[in-house]
PASEBA-1860 file (N, C-alpha, C; in nm, 3 decimals):
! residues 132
1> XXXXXXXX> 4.012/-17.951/3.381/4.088/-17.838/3.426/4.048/-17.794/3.565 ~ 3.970/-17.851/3.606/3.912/-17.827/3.773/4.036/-17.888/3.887 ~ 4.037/-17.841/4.031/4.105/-17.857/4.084/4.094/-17.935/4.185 ~ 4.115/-18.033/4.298/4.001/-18.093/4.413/4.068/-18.021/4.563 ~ 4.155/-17.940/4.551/4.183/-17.885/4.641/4.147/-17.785/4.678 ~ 4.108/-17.737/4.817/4.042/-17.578/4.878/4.109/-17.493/4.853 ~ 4.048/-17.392/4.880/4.106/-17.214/4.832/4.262/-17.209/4.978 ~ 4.206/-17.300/5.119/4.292/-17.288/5.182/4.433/-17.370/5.202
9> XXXXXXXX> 4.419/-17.460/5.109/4.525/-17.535/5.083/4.677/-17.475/5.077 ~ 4.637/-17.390/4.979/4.770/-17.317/4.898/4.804/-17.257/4.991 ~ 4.952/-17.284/5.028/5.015/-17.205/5.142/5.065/-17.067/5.049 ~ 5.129/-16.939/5.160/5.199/-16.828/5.074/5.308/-16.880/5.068 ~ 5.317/-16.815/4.926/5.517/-16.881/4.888/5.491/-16.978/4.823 ~ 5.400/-17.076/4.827/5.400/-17.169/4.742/5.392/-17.148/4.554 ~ 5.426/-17.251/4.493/5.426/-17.254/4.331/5.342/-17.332/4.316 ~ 5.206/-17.256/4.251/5.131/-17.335/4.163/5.118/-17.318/4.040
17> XXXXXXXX> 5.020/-17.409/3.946/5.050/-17.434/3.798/4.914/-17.427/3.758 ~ 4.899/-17.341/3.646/4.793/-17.345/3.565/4.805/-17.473/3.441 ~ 4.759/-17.545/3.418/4.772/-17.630/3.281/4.693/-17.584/3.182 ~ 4.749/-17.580/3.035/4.685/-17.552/2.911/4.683/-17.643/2.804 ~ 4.603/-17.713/2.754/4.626/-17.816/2.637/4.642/-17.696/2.537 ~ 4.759/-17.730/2.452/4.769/-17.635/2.338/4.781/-17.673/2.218 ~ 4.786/-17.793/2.174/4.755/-17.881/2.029/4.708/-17.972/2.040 ~ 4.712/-18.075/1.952/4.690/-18.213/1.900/4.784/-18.299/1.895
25> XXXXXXXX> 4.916/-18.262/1.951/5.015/-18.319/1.951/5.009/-18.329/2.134 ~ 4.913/-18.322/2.191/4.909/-18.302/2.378/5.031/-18.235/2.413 ~ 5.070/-18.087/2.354/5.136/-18.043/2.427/5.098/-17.935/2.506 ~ 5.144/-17.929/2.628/5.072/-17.810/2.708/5.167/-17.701/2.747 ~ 5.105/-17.599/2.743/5.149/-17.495/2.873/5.118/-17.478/2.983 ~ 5.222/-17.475/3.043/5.210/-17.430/3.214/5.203/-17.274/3.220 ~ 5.152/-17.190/3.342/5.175/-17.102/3.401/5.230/-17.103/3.540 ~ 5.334/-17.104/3.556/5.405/-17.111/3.700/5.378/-16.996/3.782
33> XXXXXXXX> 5.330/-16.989/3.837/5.310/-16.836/3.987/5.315/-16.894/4.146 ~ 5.395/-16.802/4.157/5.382/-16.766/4.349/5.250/-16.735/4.419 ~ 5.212/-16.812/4.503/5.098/-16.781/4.591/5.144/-16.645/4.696 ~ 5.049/-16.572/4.676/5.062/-16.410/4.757/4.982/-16.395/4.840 ~ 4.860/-16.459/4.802/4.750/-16.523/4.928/4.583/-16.559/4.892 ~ 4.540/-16.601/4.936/4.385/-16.658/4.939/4.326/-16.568/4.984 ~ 4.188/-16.575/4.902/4.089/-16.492/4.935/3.969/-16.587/4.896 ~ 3.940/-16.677/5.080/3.844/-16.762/5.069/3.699/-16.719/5.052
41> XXXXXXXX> 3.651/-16.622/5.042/3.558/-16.599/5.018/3.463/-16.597/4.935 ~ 3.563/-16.596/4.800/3.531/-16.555/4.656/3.603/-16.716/4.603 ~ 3.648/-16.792/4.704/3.755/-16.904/4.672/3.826/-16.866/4.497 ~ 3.931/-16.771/4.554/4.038/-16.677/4.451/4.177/-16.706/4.503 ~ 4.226/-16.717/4.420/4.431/-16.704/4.443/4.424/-16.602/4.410 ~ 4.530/-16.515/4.500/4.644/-16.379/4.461/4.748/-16.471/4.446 ~ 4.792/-16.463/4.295/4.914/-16.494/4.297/5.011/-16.375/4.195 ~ 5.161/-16.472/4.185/5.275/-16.352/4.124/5.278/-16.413/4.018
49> XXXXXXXX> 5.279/-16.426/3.855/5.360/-16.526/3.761/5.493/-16.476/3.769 ~ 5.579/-16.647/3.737/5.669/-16.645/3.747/5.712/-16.638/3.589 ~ 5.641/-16.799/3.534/5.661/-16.816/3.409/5.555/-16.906/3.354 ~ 5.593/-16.879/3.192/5.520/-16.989/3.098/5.629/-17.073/3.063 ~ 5.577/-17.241/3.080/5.694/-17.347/3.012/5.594/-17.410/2.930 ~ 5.673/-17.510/2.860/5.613/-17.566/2.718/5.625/-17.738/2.799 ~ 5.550/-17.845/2.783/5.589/-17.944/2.829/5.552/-18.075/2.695 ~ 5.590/-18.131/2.732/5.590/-18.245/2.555/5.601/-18.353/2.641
57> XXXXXXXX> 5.432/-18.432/2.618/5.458/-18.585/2.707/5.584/-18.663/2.671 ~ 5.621/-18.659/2.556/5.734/-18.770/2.501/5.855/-18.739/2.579 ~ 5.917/-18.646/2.634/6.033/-18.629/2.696/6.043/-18.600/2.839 ~ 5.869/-18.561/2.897/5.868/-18.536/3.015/5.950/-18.454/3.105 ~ 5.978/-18.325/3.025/6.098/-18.244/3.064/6.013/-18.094/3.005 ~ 6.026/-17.956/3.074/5.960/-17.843/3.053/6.063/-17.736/2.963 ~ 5.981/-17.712/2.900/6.136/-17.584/2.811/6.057/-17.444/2.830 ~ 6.166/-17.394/2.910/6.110/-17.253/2.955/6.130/-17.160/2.841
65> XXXXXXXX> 5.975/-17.114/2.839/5.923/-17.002/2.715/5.933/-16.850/2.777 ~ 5.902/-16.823/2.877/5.897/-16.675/2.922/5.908/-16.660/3.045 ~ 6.006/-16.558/3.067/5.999/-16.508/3.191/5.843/-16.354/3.250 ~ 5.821/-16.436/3.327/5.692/-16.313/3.348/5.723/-16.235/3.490 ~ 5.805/-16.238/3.535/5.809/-16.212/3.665/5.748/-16.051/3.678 ~ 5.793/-15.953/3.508/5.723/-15.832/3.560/5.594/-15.797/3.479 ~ 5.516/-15.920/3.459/5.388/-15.915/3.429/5.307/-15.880/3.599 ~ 5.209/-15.846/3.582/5.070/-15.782/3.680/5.080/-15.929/3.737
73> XXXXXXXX> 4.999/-15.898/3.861/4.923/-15.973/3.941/4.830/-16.043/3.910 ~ 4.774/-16.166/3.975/4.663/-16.214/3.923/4.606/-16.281/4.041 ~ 4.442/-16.259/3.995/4.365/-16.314/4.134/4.293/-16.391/4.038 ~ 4.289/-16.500/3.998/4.190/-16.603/3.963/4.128/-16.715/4.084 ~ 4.010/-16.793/3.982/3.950/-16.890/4.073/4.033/-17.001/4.132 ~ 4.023/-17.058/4.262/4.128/-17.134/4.273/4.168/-17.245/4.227 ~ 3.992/-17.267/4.190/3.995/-17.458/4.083/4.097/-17.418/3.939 ~ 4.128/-17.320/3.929/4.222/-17.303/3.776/4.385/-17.360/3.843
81> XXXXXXXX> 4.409/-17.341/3.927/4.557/-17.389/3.977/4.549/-17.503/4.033 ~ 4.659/-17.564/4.031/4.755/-17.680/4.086/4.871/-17.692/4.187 ~ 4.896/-17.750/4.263/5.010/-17.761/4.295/5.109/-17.772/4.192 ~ 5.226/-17.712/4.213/5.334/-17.712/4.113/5.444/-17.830/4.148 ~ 5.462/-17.923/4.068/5.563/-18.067/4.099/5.686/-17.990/4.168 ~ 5.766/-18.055/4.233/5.931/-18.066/4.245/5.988/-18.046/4.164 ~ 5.969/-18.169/4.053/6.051/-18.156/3.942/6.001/-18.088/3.850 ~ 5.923/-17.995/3.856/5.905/-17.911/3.737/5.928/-17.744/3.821
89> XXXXXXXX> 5.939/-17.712/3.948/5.954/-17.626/3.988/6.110/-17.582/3.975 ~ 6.188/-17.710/4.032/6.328/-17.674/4.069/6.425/-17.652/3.932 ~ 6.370/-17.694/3.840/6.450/-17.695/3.705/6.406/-17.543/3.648 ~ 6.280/-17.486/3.694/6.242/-17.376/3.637/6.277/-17.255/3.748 ~ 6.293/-17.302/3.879/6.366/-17.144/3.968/6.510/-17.152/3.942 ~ 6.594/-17.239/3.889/6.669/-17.273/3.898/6.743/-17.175/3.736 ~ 6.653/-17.175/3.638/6.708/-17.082/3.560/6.680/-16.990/3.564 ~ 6.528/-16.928/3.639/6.489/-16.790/3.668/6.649/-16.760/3.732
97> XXXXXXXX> 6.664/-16.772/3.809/6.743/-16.731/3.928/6.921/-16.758/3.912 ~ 6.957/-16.782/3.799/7.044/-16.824/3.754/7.170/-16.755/3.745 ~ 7.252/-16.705/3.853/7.323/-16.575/3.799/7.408/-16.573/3.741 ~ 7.478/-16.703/3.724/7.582/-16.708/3.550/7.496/-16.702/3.452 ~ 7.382/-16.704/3.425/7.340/-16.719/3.314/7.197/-16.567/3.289 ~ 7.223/-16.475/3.158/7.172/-16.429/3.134/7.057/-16.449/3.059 ~ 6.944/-16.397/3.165/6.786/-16.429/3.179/6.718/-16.329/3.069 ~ 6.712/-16.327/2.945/6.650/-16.196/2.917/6.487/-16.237/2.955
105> XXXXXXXX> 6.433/-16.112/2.998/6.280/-16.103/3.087/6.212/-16.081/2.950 ~ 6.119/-16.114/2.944/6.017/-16.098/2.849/5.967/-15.994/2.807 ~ 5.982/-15.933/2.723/5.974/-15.763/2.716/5.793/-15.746/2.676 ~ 5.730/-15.806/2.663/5.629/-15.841/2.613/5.530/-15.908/2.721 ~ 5.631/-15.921/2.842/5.536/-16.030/2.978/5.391/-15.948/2.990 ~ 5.344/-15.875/3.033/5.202/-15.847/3.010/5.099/-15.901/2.924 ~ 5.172/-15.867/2.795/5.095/-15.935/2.643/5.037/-16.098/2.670 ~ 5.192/-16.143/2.697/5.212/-16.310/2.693/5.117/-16.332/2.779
113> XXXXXXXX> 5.116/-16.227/2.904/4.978/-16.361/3.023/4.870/-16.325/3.004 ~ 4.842/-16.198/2.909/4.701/-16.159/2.896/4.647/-16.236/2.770 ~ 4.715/-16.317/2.720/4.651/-16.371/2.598/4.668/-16.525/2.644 ~ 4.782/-16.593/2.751/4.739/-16.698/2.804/4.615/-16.704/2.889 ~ 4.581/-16.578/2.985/4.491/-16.605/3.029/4.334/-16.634/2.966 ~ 4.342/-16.540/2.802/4.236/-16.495/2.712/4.235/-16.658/2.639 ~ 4.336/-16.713/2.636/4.280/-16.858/2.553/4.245/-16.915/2.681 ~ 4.266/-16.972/2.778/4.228/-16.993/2.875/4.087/-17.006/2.934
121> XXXXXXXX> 3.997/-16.902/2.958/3.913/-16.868/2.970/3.798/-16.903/2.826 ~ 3.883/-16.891/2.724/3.838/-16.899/2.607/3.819/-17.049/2.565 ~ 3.880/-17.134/2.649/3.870/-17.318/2.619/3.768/-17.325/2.711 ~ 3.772/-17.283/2.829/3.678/-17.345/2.913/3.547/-17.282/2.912 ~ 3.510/-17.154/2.845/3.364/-17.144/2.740/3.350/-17.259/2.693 ~ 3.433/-17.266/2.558/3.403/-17.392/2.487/3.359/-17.538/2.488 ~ 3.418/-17.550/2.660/3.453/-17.678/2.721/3.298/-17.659/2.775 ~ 3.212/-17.527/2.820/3.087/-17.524/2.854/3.015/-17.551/2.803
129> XXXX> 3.007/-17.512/2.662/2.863/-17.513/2.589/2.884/-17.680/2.563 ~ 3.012/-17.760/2.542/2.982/-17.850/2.507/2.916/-17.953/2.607 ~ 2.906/-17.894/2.739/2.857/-17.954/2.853/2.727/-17.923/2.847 ~ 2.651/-17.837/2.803/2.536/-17.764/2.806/2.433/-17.815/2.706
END
């Protein structure tokens, strides 16, 4: 889950991706967010979430789970993010932003990223001691 890119990499405006293994079946979650800016010091992202998608190696295609756009801010470490693909960005602004199509927002977006972030944090404990 580490990243090999610098805190200064990430341009603003850019989409990066958190990855989450979430079963035994290797399916993961993404966290999609907007870069708002670097703070090399602490090597931290300010970023915006956008969204959580669900991804399933077998079809190689993302099914959007939540809109977070009016979830909080987030400043995490920068090794937790990724660059966000093409093809997983444009299929996902593409229904955010969708104006024939009604987006319901996640009424719950706070909840949803505070408990992605809480397993999160909560694997890579785990992922420690077993290093330890």
């Amino acid at each position: 889950m580490t990243n090999k890119y610098s805190t200064d990499e990430f341009k603003i405006d850019q989409i990066v991706c958190i990855d989450f293994p979430r079963d035994r079946r290797r399916e993961k979650l993404h966290l999609f967010a907007e870069v708002i800016d670097n703070i090399p010091i602490s090597s931290r992202c300010w970023a915006r979430p956008l969204a959580i998608a669900r991804s399933n190696p077998e079809s190689f295609e993302l099914e959007f789970l939540h809109d977070l756009r009016d979830a909080a801010q987030l400043i995490l470490p920068t090794h937790l993010f990724r660059y966000a693909l093409d093809t997983e960005v444009i299929p996902l602004l593409s229904e955010l932003y969708n104006p024939t199509q009604e987006l319901k927002r996640s009424e719950n977006a706070q909840s949803i990223l505070y408990q992605f972030i809480s397993d999160l944090y909560q694997l890579r404990e785990l992922d420690q001691r077993k290093i330890n």
